[in-house]
DRENSE-261715 format. One line per 2 residues: number of its first residue (from 0); their letters; for each residue x, y, z of N, C-alpha, C, CB. Coordinates in steps of 0.2 Angstrom, whole numbers, plus 5000, padded with zeros to 4 digits. Atoms other than C-alpha are relative to their C-alpha. Glycine has a CB too. Layout:
NUM> a> X/Y/Z/X/Y/Z/X/Y/Z/X/Y/Z; ...
//
This chain:
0> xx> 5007/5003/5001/5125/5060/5157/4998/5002/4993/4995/5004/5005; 5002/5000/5006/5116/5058/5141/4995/5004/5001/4997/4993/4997
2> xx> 5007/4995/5001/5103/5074/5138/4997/4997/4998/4998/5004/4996; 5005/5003/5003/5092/5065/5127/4995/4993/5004/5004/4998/4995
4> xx> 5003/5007/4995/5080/5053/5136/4998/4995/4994/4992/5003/5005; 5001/5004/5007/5075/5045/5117/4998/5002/4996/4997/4994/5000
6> xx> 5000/4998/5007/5072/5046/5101/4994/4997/4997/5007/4996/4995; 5006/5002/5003/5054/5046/5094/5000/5002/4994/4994/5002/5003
8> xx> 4999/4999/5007/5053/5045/5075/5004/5005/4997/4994/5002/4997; 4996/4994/5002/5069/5054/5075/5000/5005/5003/4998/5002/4994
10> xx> 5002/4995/4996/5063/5066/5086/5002/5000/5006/4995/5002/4999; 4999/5001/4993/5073/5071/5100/4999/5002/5007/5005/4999/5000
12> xx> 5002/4996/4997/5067/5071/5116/5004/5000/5008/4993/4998/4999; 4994/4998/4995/5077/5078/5130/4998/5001/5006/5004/5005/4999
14> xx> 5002/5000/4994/5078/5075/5148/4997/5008/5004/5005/4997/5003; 5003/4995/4998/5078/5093/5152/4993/5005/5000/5004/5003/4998
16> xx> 5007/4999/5004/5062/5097/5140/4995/4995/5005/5001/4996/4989; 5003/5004/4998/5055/5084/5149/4999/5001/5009/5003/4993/4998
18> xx> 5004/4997/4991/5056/5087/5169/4998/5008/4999/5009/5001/5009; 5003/4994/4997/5053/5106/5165/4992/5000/4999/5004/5007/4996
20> xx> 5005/5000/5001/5037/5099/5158/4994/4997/5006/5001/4996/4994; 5003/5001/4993/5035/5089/5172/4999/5004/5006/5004/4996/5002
22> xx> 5002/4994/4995/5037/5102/5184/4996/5003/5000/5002/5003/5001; 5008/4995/5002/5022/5113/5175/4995/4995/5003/4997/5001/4990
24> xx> 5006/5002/5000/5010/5099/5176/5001/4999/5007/4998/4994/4996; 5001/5002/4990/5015/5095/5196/4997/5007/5003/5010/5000/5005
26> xx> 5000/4991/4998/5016/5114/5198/4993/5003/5001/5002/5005/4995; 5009/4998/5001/4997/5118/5191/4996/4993/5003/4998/5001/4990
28> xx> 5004/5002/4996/4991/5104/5199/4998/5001/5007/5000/4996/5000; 5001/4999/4995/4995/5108/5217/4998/5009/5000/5007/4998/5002
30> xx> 5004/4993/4998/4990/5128/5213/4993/4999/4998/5003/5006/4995; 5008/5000/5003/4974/5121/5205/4996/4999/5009/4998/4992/4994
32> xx> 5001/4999/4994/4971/5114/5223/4998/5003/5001/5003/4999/5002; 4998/4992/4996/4977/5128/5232/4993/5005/4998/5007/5004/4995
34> xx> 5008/4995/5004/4962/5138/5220/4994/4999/5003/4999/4999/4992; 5006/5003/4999/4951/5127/5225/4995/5001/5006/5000/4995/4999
36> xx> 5003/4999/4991/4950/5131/5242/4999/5007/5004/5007/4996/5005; 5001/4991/4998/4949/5150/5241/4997/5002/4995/5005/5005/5002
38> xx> 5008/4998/5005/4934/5149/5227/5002/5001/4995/4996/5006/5001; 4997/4997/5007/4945/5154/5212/5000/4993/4995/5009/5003/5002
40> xx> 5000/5005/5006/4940/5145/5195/5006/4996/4998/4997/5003/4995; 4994/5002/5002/4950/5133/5187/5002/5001/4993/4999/4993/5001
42> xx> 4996/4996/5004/4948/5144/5171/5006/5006/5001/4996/5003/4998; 4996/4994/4997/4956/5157/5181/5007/4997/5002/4995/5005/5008
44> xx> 4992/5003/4997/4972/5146/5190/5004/4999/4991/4999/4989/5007; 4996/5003/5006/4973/5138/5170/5002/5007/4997/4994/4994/4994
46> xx> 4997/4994/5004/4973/5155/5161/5006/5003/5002/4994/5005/4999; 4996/4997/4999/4984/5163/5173/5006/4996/5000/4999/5004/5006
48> xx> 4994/5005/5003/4996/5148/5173/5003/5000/4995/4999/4995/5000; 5000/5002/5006/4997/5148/5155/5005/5007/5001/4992/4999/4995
50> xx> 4999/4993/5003/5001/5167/5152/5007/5000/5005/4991/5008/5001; 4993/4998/5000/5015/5166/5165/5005/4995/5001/5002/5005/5005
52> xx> 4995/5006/5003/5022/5150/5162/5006/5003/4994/4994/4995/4996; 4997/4996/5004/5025/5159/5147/5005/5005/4998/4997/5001/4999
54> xx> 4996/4993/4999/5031/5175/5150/5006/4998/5004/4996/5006/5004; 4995/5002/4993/5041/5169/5167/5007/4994/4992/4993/4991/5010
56> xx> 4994/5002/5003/5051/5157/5152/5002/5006/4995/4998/4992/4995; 4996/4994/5006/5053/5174/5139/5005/5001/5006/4995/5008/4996
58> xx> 4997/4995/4998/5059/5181/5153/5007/4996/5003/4995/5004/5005; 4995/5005/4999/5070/5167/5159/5006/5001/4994/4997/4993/5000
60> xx> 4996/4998/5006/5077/5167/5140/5006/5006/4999/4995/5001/4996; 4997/4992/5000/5080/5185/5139/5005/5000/5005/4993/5006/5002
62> xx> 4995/4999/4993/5089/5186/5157/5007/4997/4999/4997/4996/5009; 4994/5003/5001/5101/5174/5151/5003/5000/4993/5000/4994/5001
64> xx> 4996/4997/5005/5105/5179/5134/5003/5009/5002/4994/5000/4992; 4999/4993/5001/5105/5198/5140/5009/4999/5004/4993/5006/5003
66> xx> 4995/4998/4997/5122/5193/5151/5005/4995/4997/4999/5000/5008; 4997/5004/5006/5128/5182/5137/5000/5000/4994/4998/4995/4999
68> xx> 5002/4997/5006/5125/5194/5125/5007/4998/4994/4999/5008/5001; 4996/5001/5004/5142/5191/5117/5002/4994/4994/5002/5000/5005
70> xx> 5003/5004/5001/5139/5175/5114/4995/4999/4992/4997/5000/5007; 5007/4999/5005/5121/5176/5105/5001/5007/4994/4991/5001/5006
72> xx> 4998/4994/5004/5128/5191/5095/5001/4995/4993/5007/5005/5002; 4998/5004/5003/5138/5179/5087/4996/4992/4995/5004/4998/5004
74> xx> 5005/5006/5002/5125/5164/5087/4992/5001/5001/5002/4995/5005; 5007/4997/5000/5109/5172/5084/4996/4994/5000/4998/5007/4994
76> xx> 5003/5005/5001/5101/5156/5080/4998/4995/5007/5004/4997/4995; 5001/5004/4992/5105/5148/5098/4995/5004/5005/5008/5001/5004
78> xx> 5004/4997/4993/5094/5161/5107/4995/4996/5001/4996/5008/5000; 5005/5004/4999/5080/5148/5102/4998/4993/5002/4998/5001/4994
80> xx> 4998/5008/4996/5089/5131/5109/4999/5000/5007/5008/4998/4998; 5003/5000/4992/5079/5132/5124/5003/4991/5002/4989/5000/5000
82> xx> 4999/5005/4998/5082/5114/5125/5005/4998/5002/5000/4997/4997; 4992/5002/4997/5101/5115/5126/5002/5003/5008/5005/5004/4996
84> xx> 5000/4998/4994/5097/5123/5142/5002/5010/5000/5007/4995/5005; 4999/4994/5001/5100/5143/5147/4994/5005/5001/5003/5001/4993
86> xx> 5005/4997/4998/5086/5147/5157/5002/5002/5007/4993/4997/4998; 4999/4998/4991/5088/5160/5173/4993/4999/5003/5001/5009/5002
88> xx> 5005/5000/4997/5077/5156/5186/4999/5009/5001/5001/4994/5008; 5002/4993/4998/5078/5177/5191/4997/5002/4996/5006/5006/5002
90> xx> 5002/4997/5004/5074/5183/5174/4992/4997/5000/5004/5000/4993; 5004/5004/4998/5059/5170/5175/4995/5002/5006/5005/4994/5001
92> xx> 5004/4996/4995/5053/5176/5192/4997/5008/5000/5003/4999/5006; 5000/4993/5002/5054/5192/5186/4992/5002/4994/5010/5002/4996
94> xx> 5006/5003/5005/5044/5188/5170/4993/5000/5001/5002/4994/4997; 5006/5005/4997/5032/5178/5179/4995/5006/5004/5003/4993/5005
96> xx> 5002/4998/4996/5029/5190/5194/4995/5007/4994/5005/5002/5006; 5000/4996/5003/5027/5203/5181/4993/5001/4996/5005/5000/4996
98> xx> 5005/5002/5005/5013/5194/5170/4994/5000/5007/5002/4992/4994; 5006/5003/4995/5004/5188/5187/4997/5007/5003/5004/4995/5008
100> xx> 5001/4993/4998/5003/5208/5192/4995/5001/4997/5005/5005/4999; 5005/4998/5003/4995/5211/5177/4992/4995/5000/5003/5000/4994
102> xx> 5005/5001/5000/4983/5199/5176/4998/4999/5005/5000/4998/4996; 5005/4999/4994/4977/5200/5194/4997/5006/4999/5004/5001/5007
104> xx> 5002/4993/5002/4974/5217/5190/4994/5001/4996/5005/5003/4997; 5006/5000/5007/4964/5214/5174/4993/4998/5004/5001/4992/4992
106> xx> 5008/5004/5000/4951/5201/5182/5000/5000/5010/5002/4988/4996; 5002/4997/4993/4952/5211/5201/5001/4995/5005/4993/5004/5002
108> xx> 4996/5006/4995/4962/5198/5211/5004/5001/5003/5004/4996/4998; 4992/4997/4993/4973/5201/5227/5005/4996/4994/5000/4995/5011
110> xx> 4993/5004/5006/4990/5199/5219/5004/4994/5005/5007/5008/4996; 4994/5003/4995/4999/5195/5238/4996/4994/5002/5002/5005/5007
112> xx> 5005/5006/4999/4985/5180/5239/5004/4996/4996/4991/5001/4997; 4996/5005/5006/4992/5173/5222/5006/4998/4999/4999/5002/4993
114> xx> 4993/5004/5001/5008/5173/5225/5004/4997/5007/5006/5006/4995; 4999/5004/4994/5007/5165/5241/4997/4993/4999/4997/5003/5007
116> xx> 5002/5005/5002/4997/5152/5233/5005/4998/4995/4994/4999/4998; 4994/5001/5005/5012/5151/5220/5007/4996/5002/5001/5006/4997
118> xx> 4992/5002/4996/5026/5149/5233/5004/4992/4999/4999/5001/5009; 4998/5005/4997/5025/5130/5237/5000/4996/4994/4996/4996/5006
120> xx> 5000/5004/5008/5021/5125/5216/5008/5001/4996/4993/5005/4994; 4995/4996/5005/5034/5137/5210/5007/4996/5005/4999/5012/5001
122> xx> 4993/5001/4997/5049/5130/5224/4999/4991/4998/4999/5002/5011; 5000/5007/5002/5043/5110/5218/5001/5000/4993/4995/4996/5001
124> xx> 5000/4999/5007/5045/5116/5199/5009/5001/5002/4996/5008/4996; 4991/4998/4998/5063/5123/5205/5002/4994/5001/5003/5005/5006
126> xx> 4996/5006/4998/5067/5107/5212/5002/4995/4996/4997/4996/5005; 5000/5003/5005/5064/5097/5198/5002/5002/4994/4996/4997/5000
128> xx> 4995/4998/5006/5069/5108/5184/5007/5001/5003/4998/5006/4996; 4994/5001/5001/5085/5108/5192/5004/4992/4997/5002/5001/5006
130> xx> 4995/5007/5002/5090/5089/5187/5000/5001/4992/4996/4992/5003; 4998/5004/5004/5088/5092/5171/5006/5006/4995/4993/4998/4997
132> xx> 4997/4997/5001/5102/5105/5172/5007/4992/4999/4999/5006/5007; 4994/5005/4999/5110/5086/5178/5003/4997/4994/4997/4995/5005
134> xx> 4998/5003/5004/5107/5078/5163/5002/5004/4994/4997/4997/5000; 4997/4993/5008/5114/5095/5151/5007/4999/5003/4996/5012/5000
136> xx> 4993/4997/4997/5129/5094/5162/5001/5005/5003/5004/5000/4996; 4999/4992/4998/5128/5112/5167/4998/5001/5006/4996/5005/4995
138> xx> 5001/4995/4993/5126/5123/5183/5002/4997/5004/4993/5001/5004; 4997/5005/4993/5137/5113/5193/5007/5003/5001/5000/4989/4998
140> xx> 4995/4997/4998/5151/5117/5204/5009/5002/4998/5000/4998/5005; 4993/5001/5003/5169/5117/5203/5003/4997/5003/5004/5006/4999
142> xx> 4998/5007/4999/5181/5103/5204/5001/5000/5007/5006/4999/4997; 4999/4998/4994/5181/5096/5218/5003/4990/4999/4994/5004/5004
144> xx> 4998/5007/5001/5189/5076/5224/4994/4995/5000/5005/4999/5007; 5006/5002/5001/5179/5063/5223/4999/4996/5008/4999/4996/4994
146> xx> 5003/5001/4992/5180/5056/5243/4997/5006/5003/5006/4998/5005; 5004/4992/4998/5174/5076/5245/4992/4998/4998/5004/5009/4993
148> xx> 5004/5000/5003/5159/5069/5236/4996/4995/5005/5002/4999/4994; 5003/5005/4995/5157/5052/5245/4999/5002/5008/5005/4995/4999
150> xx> 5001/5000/4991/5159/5059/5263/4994/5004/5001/5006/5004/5004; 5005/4994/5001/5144/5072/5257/4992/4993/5001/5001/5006/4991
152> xx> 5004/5006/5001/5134/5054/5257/4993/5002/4992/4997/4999/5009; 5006/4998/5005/5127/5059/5239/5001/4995/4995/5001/5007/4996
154> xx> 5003/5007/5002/5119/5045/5228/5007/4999/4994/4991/4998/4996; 4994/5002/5005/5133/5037/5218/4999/5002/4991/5000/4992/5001
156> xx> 4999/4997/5009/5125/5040/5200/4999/5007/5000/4993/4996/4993; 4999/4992/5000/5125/5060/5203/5007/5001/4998/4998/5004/5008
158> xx> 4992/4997/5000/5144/5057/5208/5002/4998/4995/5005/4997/5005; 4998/5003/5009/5146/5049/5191/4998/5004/4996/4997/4994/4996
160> xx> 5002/4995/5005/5134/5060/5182/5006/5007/5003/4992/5001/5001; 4994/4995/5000/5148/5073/5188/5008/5000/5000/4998/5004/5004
162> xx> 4993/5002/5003/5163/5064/5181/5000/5003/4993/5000/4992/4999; 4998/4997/5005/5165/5076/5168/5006/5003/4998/4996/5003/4999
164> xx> 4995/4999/5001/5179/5077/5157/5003/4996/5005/5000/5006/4998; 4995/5002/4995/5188/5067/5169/5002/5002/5007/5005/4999/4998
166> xx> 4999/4997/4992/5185/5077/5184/4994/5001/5003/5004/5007/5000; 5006/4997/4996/5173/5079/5197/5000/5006/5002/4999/4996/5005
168> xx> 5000/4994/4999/5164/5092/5201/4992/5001/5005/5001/5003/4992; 5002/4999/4996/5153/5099/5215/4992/5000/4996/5003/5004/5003
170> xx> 5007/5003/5000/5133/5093/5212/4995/5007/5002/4998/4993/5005; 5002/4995/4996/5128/5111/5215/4990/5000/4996/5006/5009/4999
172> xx> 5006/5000/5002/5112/5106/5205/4994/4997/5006/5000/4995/4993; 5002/5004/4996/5108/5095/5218/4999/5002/5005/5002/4996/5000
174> xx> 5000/4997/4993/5110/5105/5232/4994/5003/5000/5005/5005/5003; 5005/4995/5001/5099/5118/5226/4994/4996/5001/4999/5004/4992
176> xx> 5006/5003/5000/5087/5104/5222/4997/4998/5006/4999/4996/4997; 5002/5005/4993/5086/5097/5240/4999/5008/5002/5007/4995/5005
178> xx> 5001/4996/4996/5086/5114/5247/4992/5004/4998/5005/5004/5000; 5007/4997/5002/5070/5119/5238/4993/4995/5001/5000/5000/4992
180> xx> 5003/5005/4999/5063/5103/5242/4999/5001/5010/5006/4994/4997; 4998/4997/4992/5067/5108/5260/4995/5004/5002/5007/5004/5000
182> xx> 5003/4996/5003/5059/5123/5257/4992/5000/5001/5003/4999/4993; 5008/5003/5001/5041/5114/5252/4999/5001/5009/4999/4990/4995
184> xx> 5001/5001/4994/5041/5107/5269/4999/5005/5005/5004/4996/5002; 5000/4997/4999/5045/5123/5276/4993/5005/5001/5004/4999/4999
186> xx> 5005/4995/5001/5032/5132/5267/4991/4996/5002/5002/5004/4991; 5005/5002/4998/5020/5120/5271/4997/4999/5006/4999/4995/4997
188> xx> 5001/4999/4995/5021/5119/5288/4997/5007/5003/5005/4999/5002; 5001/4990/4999/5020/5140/5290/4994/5000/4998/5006/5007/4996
190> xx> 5003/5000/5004/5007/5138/5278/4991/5000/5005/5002/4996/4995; 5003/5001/4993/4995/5131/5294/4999/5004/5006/5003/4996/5003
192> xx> 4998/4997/4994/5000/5143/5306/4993/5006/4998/5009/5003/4999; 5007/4998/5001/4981/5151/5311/5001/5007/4997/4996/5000/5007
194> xx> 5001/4993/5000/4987/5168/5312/5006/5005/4994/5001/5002/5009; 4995/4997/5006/5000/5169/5295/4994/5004/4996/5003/4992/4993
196> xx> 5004/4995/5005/4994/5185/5285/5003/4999/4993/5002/5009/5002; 5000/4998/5007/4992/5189/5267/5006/5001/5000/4995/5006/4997
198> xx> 4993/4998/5002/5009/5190/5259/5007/4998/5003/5001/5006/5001; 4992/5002/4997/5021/5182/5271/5003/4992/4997/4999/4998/5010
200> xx> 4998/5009/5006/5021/5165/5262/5006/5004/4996/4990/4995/4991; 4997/4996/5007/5027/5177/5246/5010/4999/5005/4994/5012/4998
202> xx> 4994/4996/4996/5040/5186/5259/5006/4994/5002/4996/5003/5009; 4997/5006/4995/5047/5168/5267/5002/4997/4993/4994/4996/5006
204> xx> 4995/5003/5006/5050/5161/5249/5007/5004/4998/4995/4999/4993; 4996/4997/5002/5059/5177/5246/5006/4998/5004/4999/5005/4999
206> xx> 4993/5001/4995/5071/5174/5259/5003/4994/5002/4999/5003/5007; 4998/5006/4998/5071/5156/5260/5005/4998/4991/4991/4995/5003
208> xx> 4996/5001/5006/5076/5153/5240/5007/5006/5002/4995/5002/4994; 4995/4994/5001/5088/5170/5241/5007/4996/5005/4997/5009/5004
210> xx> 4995/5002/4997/5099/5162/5256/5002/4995/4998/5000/4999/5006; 4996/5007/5005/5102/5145/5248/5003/5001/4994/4996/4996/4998
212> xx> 4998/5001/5005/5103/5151/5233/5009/5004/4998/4995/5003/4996; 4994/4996/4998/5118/5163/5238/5005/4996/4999/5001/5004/5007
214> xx> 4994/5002/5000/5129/5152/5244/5001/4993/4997/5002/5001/5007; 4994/5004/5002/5128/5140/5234/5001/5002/4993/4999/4991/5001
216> xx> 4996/4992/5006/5131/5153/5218/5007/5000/5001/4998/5009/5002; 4993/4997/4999/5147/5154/5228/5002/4993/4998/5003/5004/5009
218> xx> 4996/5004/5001/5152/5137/5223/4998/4998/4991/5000/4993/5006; 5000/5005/5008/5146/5136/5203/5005/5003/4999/4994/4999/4994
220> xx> 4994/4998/5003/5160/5140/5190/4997/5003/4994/5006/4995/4999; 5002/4999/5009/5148/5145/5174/4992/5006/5003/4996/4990/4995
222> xx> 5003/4995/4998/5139/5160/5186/4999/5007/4994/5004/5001/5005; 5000/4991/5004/5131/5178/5175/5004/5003/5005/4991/5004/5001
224> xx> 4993/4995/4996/5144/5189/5180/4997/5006/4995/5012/4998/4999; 5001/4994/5002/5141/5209/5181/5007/5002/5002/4994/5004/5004
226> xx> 4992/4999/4999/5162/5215/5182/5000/4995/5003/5004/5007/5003; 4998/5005/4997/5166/5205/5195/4996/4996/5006/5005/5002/5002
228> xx> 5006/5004/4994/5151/5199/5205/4997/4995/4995/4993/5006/5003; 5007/5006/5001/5140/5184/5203/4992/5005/4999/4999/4993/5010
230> xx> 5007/4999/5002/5122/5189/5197/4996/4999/5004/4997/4996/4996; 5004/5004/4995/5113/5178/5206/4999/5002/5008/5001/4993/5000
232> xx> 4999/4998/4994/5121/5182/5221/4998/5010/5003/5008/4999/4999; 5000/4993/5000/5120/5202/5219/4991/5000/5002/5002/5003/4992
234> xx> 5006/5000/5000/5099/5198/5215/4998/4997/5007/4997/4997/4994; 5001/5004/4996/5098/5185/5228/5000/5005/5009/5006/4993/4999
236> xx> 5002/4997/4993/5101/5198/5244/4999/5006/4999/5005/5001/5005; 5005/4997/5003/5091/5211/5234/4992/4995/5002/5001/5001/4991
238> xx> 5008/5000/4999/5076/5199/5234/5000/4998/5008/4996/4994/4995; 4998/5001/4996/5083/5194/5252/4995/5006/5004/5008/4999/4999
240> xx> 5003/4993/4998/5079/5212/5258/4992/5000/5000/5004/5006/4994; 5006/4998/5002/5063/5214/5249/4997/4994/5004/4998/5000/4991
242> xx> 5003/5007/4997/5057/5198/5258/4998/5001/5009/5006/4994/5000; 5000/4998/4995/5063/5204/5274/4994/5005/5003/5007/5002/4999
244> xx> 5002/4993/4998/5056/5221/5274/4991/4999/4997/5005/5008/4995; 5008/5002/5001/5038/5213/5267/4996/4998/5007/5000/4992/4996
246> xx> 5001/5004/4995/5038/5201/5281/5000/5004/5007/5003/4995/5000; 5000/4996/4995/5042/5214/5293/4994/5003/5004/5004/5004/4998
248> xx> 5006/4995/5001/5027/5227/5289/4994/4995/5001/5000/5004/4992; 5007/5005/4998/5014/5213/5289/5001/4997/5006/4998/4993/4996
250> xx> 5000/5002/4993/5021/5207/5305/4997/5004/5006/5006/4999/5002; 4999/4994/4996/5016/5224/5311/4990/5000/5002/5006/5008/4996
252> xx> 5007/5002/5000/4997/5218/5307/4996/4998/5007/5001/4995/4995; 5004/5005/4991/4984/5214/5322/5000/4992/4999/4989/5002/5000
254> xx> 4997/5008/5000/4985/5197/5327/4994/4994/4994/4999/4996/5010; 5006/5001/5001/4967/5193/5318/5000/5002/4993/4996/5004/5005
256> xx> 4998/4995/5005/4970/5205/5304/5003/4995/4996/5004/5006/5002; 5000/5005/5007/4971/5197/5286/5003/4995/4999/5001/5003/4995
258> xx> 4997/5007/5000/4975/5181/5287/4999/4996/4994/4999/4995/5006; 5001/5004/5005/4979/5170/5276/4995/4995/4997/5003/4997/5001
260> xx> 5004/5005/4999/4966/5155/5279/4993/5003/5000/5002/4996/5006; 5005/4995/5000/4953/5169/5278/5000/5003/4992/5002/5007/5007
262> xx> 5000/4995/5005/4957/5180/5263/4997/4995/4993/5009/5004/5001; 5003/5004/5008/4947/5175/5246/5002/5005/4992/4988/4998/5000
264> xx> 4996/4997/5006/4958/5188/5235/4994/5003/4995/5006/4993/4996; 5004/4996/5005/4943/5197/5228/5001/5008/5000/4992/4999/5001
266> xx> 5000/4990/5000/4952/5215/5231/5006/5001/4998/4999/5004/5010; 4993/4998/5002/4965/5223/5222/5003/5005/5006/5000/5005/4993
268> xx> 4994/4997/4996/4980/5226/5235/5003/4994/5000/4998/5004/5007; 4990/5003/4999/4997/5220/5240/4998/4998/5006/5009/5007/5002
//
């Protein structure tokens, strides 16, 4: 596939650069929404959006040079080719949650409000900044046949866009992206549910991303490796856990007791 989507005055502008742009503006619209319906200004969704948009990409950056260090030692100049792709979603959620902490904190915002209103923006960002993994060529599995492909009934220009180098290769971009997509539905449904508490949205993204993302980690070939483990995989039943044992403790909540569809996030706590 051709990165480049075209060439304005010379200037080139790339598919990847472009859905991850897309995905902000989808993203902050559906959290603006979201805001709107539990009283929270649209300075407040824009400013906090901004600040970990921001950070969530340093941190993305950072996560993936620090296990590529080898690499960017060599090519100090490349740490800044965001465009060429080499962003972790973990370091990214890491970043992001990091910045959202703080500034709930600053301007006395439940934090487990905001990032239940974040879940269903942040899993349609992931869906769509995965394709533009499609058109870098990268994150995608390892060889595989190509009737392996066709019996998966996946759209024909994917199976082409992963004719590379003359071999096919498993669309693991694509999986991710259906499963996040998946995902939405999921979390939108639960989202309804009268008696969902403060924090279980959060809890249920953790566990709902982490299993997908496991296994299909186990089929890409261009995985962060710690000695001999997958990254992703290691973090993924870590945030797996933390999800689990969230959802657990609020489950343990009265039936009535802080619900979601209730709560207007004017109190610092978890």
């Amino acid at each position: 596939m051709n990165p480049i989507m075209f060439n304005l005055f010379g200037l080139e502008i790339r598919w990847y650069s472009f859905l991850l742009l897309l995905a902000i503006v989808l993203g902050l619209y559906l959290l603006t929404k979201e805001g709107e319906r539990y009283d929270f200004s649209k300075d407040f969704i824009f400013n906090l959006a901004f600040w970990v948009i921001v950070f969530g990409f340093i941190g993305a950056r950072i996560y993936y040079v620090i296990f590529n260090y080898k690499y960017y030692l060599n090519n100090p100049i490349s740490i800044l080719k965001v465009w060429e792709g080499g962003l972790a979603i973990h370091g990214g959620l890491l970043g992001g949650f990091i910045t959202l902490v703080l500034y709930c904190r600053k301007y006395h915002v439940r934090i487990a409000k905001i990032t239940d209103m974040v879940t269903i923006p942040l899993l349609l960002g992931q869906a769509i900044g995965r394709w533009g993994n499609f058109f870098n060529g990268e994150a995608h599995g390892s060889a595989v046949s190509l009737m392996t492909l066709q019996n998966k009934h996946i759209p024909d220009f994917i199976i082409q866009g992963m004719y590379i180098n003359g071999v096919y290769y498993h669309p693991t971009f694509f999986y991710e992206s259906l499963w996040c997509l998946l995902g939405i539905l999921v979390l939108f449904v639960i989202k309804h549910y009268k008696y969902l508490k403060v924090g279980q949205l959060t809890s249920i993204y953790l566990m709902w991303y982490s299993v997908g993302r496991f296994f299909i980690e186990s089929l890409r070939t261009d995985s962060l490796m710690l000695g001999g483990f997958k990254v992703a995989q290691l973090v993924s039943i870590a945030l797996f856990v933390i999800g689990l044992f969230i959802f657990m403790i609020l489950s343990r909540k009265g039936k009535f007791e802080d619900l979601y569809t209730e709560a207007k996030g004017s109190e610092i706590q978890f």
